[in-house]
C-alpha positions in Angstrom: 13.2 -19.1 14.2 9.7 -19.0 12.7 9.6 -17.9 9.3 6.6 -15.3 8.5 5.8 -14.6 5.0 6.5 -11.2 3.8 3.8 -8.9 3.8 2.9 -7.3 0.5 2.9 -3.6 -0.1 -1.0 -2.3 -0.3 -2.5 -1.4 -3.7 -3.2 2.3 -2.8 -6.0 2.6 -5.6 -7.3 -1.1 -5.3 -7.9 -2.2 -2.1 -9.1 -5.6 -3.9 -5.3 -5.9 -5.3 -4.2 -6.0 -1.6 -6.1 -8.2 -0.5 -5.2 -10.9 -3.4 -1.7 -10.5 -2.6 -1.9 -11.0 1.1 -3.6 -14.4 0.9 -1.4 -15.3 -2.0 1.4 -14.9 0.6 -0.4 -16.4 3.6 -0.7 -13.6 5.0 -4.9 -13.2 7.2 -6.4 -15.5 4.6 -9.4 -15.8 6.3 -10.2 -12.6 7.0 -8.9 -11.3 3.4 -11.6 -13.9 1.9 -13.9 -12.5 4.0 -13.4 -9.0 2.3 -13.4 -10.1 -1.0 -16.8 -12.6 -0.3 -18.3 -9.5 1.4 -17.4 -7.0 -1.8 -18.2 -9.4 -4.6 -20.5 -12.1 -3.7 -23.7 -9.2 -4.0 -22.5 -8.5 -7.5 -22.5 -11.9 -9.0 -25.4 -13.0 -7.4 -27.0 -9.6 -9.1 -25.3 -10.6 -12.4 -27.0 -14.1 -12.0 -30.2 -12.6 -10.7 -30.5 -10.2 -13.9 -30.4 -13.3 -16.6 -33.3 -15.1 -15.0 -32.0 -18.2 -12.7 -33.8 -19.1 -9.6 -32.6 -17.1 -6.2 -31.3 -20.5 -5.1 -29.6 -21.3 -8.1 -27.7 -17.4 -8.2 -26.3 -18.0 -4.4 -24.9 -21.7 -5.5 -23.2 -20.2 -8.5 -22.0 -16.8 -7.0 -20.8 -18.9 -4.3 -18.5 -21.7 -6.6 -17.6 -18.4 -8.5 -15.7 -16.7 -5.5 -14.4 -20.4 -4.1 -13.4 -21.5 -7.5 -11.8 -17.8 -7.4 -10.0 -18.8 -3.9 -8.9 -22.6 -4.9 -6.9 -21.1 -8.0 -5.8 -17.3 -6.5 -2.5 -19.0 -6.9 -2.0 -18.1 -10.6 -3.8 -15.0 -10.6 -0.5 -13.0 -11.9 -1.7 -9.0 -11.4 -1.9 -8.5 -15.3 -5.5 -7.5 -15.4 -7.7 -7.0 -12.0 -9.1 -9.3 -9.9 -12.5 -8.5 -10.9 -12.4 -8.8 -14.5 -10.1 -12.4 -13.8 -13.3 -13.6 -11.2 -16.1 -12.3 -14.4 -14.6 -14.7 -16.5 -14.7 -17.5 -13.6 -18.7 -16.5 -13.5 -18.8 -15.9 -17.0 -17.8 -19.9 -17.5 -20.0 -21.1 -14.7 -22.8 -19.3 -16.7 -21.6 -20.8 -19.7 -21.9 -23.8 -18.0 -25.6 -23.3 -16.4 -26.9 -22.9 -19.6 -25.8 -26.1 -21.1 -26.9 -27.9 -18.3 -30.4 -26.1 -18.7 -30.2 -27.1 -22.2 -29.3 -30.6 -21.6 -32.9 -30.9 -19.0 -34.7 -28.9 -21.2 -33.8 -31.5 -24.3 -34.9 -34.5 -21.4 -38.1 -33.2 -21.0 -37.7 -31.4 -17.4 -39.3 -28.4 -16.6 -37.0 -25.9 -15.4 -38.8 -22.9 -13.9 -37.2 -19.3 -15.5 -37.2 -16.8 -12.8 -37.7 -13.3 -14.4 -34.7 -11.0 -14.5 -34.7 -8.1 -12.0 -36.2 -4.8 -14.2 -34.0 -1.8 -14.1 -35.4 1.3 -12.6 -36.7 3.6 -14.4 -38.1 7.1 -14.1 -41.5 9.0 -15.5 -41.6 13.1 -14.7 -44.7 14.6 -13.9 -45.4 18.4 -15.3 -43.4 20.5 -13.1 -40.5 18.1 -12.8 -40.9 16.2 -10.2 -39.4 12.5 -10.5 -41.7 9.4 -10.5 -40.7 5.8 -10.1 -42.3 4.2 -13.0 -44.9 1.0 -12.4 -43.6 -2.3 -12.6 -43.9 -4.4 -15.6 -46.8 -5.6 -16.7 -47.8 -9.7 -16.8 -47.2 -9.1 -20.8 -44.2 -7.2 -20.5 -42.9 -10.2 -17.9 -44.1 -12.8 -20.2 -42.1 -11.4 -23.3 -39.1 -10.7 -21.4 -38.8 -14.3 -20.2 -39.2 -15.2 -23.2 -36.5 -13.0 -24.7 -34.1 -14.7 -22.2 -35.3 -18.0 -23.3 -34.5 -17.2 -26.8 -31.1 -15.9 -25.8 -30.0 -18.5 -24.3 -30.8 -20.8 -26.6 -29.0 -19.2 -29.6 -26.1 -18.7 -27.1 -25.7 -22.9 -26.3 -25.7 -23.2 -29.9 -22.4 -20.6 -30.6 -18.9 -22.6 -30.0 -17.5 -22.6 -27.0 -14.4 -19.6 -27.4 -16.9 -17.5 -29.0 -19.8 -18.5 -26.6 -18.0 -16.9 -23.7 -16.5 -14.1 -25.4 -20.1 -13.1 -26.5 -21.6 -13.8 -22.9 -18.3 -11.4 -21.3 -19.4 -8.6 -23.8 -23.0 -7.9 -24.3 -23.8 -9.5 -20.6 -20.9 -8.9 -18.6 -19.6 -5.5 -20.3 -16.6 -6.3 -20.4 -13.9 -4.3 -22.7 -12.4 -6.0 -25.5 -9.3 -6.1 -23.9 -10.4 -7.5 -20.7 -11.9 -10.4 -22.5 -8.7 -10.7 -24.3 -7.1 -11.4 -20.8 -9.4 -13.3 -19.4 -9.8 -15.6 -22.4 -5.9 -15.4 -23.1 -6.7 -14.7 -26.7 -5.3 -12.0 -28.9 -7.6 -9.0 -29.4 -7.8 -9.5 -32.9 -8.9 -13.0 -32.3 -11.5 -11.5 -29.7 -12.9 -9.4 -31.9 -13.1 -11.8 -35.0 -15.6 -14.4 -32.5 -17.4 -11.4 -31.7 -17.8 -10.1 -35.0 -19.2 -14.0 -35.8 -21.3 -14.2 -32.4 -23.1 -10.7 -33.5 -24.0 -12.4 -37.3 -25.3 -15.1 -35.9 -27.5 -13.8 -33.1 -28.8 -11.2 -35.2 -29.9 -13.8 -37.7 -31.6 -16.4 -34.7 -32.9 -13.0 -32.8 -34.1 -10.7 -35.5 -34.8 -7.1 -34.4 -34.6 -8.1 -30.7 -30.7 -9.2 -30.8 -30.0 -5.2 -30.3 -31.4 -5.1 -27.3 -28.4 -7.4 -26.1 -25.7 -5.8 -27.8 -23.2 -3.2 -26.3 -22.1 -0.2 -27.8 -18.7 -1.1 -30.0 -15.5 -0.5 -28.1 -13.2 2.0 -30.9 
């Protein structure tokens, strides 16, 4: 008699939690990967995108995010979803990125800084109709890159705990208690780094570190 592992019972508002649990019980890996490369690969290659690394660069890292995701699905426990346990996968890979563009840029080698994609945004013409405003200008590319460069250095130079708590809030969004669970920290420990993280990058960013921060979660 062949054993077949149990089937689990769908996630009727999460498709995504399906999907986990299936290949957690052996049940159509391959083509459950498939749905979960397919949903999520454009979104962290997006997220990548938007903090200025190279095209290449993005597909490499959204790529180890969703297989690093797949190598340790096994002790994904359901707690919190899927996507907010696969942004703090990406969130460390960033983490990690950085560094190492720290470390090259310290060893004198030039690392080009793609420019992050510009959201859309809309002018209205007298009468109401919508128009698509232009794109940015060379300056206002020029001073964005070099907001991100400033960024990231005063990130590399946070501690590591309160590094990636501040990169899963005012990059990734992420609610206090989802960083909590991702970071397997208690809220009140969560919000003490990023009470620190906000001090300090106000006092290396000046007026600019606003444009970086998120709303505060009550």
């Amino acid at each position: 008699m062949t054993f077949q592992p149990r089937e689990p019972e769908p996630a009727a508002d999460d498709p995504v939690a399906a999907w986990v649990a299936q290949i957690q019980a052996g049940v159509d890996v391959e083509r459950n990967f498939e749905r979960l490369y397919e949903r999520f690969h454009p979104r962290l290659f997006a997220f990548f995108r938007r903090h200025g690394l190279a095209p290449e660069r993005c597909e490499e890292l959204a790529q180890d995010a969703l297989f690093n995701a797949f190598d340790k699905i096994a002790s994904f426990e359901h707690r919190s979803r899927f996507s907010t346990w696969l942004w703090g996968i990406a969130g460390h890979l960033y983490v990690n990125e950085q560094r190492r563009m720290g470390a090259a840029k310290r060893d004198g080698v030039e690392l080009p800084l793609e420019e992050s994609q510009p959201a859309d945004t809309e002018r209205r013409r007298p009468g109401g109709v919508v128009l698509k405003a232009a794109g940015p200008s060379p300056y206002e590319e020029v001073e964005k890159k070099e907001q991100l460069a400033t960024l990231r250095e005063a990130l590399i130079s946070l501690p590591p705990k309160m590094q990636r708590c501040a990169i899963l809030r005012f990059h990734q969004g992420l609610k206090y208690r989802e960083i909590a669970e991702v970071m397997r920290l208690s809220l009140d420990t969560v919000k003490a780094h990023l009470g620190q993280a906000r001090q300090v990058l106000q006092q290396r960013l000046g007026p600019q570190a606003g444009t970086f921060f998120h709303e505060e979660e009550r």
